[in-house]
C-alpha positions as CSV (number, residue, x, y, z in Angstrom):
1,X,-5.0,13.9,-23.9
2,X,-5.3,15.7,-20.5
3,X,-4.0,19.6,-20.0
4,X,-0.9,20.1,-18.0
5,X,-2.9,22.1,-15.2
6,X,-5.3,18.5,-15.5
7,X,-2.0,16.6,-14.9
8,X,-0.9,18.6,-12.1
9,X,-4.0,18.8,-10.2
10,X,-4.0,14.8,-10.0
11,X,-0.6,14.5,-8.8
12,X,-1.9,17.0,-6.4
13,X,-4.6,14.8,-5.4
14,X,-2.7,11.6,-5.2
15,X,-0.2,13.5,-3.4
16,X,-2.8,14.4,-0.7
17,X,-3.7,11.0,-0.2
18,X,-0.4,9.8,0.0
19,X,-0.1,11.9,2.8
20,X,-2.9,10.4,4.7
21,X,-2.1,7.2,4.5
22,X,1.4,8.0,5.8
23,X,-0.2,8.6,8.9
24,X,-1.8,4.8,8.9
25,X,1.2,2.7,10.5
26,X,1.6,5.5,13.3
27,X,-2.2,5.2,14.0
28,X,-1.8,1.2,14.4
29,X,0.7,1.5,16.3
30,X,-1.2,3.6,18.6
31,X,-4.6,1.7,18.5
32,X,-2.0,-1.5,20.6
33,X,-4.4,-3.8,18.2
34,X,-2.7,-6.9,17.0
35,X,-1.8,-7.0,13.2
36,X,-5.2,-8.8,11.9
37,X,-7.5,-7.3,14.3
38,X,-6.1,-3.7,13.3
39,X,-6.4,-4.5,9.5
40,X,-10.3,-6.0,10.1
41,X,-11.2,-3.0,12.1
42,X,-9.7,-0.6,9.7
43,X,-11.6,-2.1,6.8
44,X,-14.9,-2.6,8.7
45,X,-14.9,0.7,10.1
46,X,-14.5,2.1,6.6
47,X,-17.5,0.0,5.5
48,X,-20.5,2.5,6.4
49,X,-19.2,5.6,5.6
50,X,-18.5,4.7,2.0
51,X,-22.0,3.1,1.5
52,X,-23.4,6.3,2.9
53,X,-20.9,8.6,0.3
54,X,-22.3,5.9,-2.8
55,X,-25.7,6.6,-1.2
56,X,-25.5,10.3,-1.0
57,X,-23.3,11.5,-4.1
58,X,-25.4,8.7,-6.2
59,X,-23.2,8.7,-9.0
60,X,-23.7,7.0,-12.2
61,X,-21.6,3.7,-12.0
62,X,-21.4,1.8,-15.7
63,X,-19.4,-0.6,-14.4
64,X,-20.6,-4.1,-15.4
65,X,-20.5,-7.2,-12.8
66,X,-17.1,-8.4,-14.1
67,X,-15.8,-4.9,-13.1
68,X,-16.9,-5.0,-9.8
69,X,-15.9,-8.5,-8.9
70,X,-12.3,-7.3,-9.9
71,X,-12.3,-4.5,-7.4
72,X,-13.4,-6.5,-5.2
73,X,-11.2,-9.4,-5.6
74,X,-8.2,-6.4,-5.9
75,X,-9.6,-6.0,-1.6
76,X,-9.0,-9.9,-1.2
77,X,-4.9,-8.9,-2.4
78,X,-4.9,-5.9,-0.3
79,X,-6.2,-8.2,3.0
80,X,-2.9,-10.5,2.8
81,X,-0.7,-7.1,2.3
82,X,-2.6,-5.7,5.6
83,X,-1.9,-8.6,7.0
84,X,2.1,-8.9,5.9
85,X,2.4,-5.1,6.7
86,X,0.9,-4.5,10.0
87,X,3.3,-7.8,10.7
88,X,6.2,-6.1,9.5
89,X,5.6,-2.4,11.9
90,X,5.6,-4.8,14.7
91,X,8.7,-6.4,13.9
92,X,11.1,-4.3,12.5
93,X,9.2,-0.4,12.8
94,X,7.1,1.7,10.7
95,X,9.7,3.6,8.5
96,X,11.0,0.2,7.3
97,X,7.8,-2.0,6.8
98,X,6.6,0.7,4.3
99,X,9.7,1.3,2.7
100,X,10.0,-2.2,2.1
101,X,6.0,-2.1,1.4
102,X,6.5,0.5,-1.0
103,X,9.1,-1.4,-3.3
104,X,6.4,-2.2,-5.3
105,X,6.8,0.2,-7.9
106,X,9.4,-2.2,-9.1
107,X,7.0,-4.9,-9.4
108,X,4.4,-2.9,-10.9
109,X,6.4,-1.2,-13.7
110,X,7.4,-4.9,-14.9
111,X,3.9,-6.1,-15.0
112,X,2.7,-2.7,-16.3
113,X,5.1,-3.2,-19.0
114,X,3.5,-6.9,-19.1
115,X,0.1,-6.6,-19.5
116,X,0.1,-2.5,-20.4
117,X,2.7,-2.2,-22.6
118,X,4.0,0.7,-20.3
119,X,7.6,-0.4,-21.2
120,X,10.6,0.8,-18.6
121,X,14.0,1.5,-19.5
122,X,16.8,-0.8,-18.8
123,X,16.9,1.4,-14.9
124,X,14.7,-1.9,-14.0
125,X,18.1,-4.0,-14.4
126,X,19.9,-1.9,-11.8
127,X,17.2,-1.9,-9.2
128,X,16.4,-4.9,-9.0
129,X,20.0,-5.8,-7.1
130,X,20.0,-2.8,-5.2
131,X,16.2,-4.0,-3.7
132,X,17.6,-6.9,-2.7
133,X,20.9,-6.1,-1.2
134,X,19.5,-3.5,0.5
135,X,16.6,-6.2,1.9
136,X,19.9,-8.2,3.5
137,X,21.3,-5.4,5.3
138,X,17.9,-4.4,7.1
139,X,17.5,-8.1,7.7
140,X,20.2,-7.6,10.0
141,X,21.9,-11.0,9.4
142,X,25.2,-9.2,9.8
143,X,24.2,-7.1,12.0
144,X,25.0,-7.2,15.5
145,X,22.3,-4.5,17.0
146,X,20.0,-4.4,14.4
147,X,16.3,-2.3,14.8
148,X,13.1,-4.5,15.6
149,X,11.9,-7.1,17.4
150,X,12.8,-10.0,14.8
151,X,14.1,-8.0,11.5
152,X,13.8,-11.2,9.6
153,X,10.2,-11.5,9.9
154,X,9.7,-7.8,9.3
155,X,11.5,-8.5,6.3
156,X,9.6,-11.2,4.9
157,X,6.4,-9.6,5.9
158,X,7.8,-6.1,3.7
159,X,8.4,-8.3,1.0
160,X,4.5,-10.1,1.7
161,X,3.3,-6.5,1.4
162,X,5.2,-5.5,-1.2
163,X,3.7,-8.7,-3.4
164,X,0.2,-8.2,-3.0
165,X,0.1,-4.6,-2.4
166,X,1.8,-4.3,-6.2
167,X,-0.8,-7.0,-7.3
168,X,-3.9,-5.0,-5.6
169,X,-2.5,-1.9,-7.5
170,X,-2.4,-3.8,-10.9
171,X,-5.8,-5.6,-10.3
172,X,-7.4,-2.5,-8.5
173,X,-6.2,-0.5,-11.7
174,X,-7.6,-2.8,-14.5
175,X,-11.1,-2.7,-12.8
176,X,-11.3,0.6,-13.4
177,X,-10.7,1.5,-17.0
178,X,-13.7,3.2,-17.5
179,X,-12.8,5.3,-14.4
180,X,-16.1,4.4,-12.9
181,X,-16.7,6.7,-9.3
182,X,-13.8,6.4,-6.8
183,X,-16.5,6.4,-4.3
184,X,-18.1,3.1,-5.4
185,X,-14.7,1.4,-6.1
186,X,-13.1,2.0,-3.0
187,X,-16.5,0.5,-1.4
188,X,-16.5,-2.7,-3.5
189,X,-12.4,-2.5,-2.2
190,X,-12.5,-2.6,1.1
191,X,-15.3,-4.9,1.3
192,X,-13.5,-7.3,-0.2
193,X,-10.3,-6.2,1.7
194,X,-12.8,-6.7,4.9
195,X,-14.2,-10.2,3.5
196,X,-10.8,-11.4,3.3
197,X,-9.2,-10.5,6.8
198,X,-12.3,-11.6,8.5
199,X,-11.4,-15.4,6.4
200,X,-7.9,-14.8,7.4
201,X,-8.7,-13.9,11.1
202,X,-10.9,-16.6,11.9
203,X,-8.5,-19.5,10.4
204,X,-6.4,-21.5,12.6
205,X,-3.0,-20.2,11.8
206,X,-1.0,-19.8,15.3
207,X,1.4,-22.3,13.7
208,X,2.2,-19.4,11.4
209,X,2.2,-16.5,14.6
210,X,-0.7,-15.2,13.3
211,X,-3.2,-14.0,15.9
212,X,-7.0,-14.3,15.1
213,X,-8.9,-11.6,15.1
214,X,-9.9,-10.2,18.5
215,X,-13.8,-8.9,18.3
216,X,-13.7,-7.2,21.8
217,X,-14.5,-3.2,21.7
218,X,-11.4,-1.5,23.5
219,X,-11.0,2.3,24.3
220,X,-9.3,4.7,22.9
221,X,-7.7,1.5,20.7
222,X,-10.5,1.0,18.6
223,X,-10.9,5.3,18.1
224,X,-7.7,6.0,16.7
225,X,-8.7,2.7,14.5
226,X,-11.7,4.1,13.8
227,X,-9.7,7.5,13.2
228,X,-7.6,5.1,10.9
229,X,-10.3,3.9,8.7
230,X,-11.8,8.0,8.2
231,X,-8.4,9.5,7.4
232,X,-6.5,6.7,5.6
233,X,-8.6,3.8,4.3
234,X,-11.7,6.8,3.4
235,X,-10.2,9.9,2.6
236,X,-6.8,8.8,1.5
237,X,-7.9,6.3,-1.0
238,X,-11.2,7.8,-2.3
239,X,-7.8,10.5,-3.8
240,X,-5.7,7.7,-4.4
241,X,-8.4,6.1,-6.2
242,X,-9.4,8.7,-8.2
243,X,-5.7,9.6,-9.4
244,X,-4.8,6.0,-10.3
245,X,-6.6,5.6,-13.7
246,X,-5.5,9.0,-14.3
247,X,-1.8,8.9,-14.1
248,X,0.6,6.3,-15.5
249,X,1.1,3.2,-13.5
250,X,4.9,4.3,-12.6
251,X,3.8,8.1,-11.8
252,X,1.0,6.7,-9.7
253,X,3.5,4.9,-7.7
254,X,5.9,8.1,-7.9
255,X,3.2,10.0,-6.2
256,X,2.5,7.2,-3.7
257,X,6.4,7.5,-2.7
258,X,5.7,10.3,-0.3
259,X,4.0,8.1,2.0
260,X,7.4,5.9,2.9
261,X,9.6,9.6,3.2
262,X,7.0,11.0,5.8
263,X,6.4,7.7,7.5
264,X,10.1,7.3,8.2
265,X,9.9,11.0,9.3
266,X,7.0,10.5,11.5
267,X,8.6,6.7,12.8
268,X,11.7,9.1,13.9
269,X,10.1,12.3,15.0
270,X,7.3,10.4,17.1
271,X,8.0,7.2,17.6
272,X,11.8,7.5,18.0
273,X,12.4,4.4,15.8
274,X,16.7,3.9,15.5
275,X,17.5,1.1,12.6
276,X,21.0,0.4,12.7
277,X,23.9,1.7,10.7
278,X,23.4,-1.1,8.3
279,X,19.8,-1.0,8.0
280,X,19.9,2.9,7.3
281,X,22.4,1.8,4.3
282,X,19.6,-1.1,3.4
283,X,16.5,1.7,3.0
284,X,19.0,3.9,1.5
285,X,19.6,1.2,-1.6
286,X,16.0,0.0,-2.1
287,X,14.9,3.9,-1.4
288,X,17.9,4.9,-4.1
289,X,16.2,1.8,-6.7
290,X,12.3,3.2,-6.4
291,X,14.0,6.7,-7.3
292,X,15.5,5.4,-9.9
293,X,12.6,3.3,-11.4
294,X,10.4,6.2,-10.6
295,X,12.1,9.2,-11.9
296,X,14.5,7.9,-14.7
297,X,12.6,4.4,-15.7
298,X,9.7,6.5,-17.3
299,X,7.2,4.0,-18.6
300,X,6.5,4.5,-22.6
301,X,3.8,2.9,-24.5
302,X,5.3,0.3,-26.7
303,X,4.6,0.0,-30.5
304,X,2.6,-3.3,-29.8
305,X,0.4,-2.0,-27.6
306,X,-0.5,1.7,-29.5
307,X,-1.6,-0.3,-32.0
């Protein structure tokens, strides 16, 4: 069993991360890359500086092939959440694509309970409603001025996100149970993350309004991408990485909460993002239902599983 002063100096660290990553829709935003050609560049740019950290630190990794595969199948998930959530900030803003993103802890503390035996309270009940009322209102079907571009398809791309970002976390999480180096698990990660945009990117799928992937070099687009890929997709998940084995699946997405609070800060502050009335009540319910699954649904290990 870990120390207090153990636990506290992993939240810290997956607290740090989290507050990287917030910084990843506002750098997209700024790079005027489309959706897929953001994601691609994000992973590819990530790509040699994590095989020169594996290189250098040399860690002892004991994971077998199995192991790896699973991480790297966990990047193949995160590629179609990329691809949902870069979607959704072009539709409907920053702040709410990752709130929406982010309502995977919902998702994950059912499957936890699933395949874990991390068992929630009877919170889940509640939230689940409040998620998806709150998913109408920012939809702005009765709305008359609602925020975004085409709030419907930021909505769908959210939920998209929200899908395979929970099953990357689930995936990413059971690859790891011998908390092999973060280093080396983030690589195998993003390569898959990079494998599967580049499939994605390539496809024909403009009956879908997805854009392929555009290959040009563009300046200063593809540096704050690249700034992207050091900060968030290096840094912020090498912490996240490292604090996810560490942590309980539903404290691991407690911690991972700051990231939608300072991204809806930063989408307000700098970008100057205004959702509607209506849609400020929406993230106020699904923001409301992660509290409530996070904080007061505290996962406990059922008998089954202890045993």
């Amino acid at each position: 069993m870990s120390e207090p002063a153990d636990d506290r100096r992993i939240m810290l660290i997956a607290l740090f991360g989290a507050m990287l990553l917030s910084f990843a829709p506002l750098l997209y935003i700024q790079s005027g890359t489309s959706p897929i050609t953001g994601a691609f560049f994000r992973m590819l740019y990530a790509l040699p500086i994590l095989i020169f950290l594996v290189w250098y630190l040399n860690q002892d990794d004991q994971r077998e092939r199995k192991n790896r595969m699973l991480a790297f199948s966990a990047g193949l998930l995160l590629a179609i959440d990329f691809a949902g959530y870069h979607s959704a900030i072009d539709y409907i803003g920053s702040g709410i694509a990752t709130l929406i993103g982010n309502s995977q802890v919902i998702i994950v503390t059912l499957v936890s309970w699933w395949l874990f035996g991390e068992r929630p309270n009877r919170m889940i009940l509640l939230a689940l409603p409040m998620v998806m009322l709150g998913l109408l209102f920012i939809s702005g079907i009765w709305d008359d001025e609602p925020y975004g571009d085409d709030p419907i398809k930021g909505v769908v791309g959210g939920i998209v996100a929200a899908i395979f970002y929970s099953s990357f976390l689930i995936l990413y999480r059971f690859s790891n149970r011998i908390r092999a180096p973060s280093v080396n698990l983030q690589l195998d990660a993003t390569a898959g993350g990079a494998t599967g945009l580049l499939i994605v990117g390539i496809l024909p799928l403009s009956s879908l309004d997805i854009e392929p992937i555009d290959f040009s070099f563009t300046w200063p687009g593809h540096g704050w991408i690249i700034l992207l890929a050091v900060s968030c997709q290096v840094i912020g998940w090498i912490a996240i990485t490292y604090a996810l084995p560490r942590l309980p699946a539903a404290h691991t997405s407690f911690a991972i909460l700051l990231q939608p609070v300072l991204t809806i800060l930063w989408g307000v502050i700098i970008l100057s993002e205004k959702p509607s009335i209506q849609q400020i009540g929406g993230m106020s319910l699904i923001f409301a239902a992660i509290i409530a699954v996070t904080v007061f649904g505290t996962a406990e290990a059922s008998r089954d599983a202890a045993e």
